[in-house]
C-alpha positions in Angstrom: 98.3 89.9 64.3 94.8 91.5 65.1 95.7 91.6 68.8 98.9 93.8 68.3 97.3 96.1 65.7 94.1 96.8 68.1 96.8 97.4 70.9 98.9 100.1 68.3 95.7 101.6 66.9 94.0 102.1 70.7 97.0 103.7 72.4 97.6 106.0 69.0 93.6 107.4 70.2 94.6 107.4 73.5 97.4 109.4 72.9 95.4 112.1 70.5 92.6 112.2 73.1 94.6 113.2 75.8 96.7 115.3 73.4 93.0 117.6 72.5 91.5 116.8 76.4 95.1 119.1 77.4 94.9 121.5 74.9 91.3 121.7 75.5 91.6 121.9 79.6 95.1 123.7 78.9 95.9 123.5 82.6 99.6 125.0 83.1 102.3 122.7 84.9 102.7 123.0 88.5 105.9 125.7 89.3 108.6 124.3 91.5 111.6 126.6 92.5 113.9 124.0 91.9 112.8 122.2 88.7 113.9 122.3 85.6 111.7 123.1 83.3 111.6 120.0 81.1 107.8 119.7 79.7 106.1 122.5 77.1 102.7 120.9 77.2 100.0 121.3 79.4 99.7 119.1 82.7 96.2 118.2 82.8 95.3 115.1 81.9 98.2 112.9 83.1 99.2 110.8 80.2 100.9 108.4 82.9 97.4 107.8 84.4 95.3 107.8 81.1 98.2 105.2 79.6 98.2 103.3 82.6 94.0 103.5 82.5 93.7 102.2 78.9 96.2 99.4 79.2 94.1 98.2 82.5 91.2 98.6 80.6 92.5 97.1 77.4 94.0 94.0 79.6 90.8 93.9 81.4 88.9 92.8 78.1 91.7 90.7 76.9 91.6 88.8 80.3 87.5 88.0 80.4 87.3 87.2 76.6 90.9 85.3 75.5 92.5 84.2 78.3 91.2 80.9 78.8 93.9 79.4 81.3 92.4 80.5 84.8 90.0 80.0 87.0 87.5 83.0 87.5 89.0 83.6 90.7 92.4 84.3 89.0 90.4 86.6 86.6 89.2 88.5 89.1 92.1 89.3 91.0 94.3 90.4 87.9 91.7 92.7 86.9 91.1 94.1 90.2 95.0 94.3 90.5 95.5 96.2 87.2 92.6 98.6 88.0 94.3 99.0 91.4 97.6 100.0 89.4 95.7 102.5 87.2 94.1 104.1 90.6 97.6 104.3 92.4 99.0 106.4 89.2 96.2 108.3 89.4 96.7 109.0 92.7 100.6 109.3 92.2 99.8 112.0 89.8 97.5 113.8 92.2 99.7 113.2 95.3 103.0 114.9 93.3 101.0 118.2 92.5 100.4 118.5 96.8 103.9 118.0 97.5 105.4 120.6 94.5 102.4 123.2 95.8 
């Protein structure tokens, strides 16, 4: 259905935006002694954050204009929940960089 297709077709730009955003920015990995080195792209932008950003944006429209079983007080708090998610993963992202440097 339309739903599903906008889902597919929004995360396929998600994924070449942050494919040309890391190219572009081209930031190298952080270096840890004892890692393997598993990656060979860049590691700026997170994909985990800007996956986890686009589905809590994504969900953020579905919830205000088809979900039509809550209150606005349940609205509220799963958006505010699933922006809180996207934040935390952000953070995650930034928090592992301090520890490997």
């Amino acid at each position: 259905d339309l739903h599903t297709l906008s889902l597919i077709i929004g995360q396929l730009i998600n994924s070449l935006i942050c494919t040309i955003v890391k190219n572009y920015i081209a930031e190298a990995r952080p270096i840890c002694e004892n890692a393997v080195k598993i990656h060979s792209s860049y590691g700026m932008p997170s994909r985990h954050t800007q996956i986890t950003i686009f589905f809590s944006a994504y969900l953020t429209l579905w919830i205000i204009y088809r979900l039509k079983l809550f209150q606005k007080v349940w609205k509220i708090l799963w958006i505010t929940l699933l922006w809180l998610l996207g934040f935390l993963v952000a953070y995650s992202r930034y928090f592992i960089i301090q520890i490997i440097l």
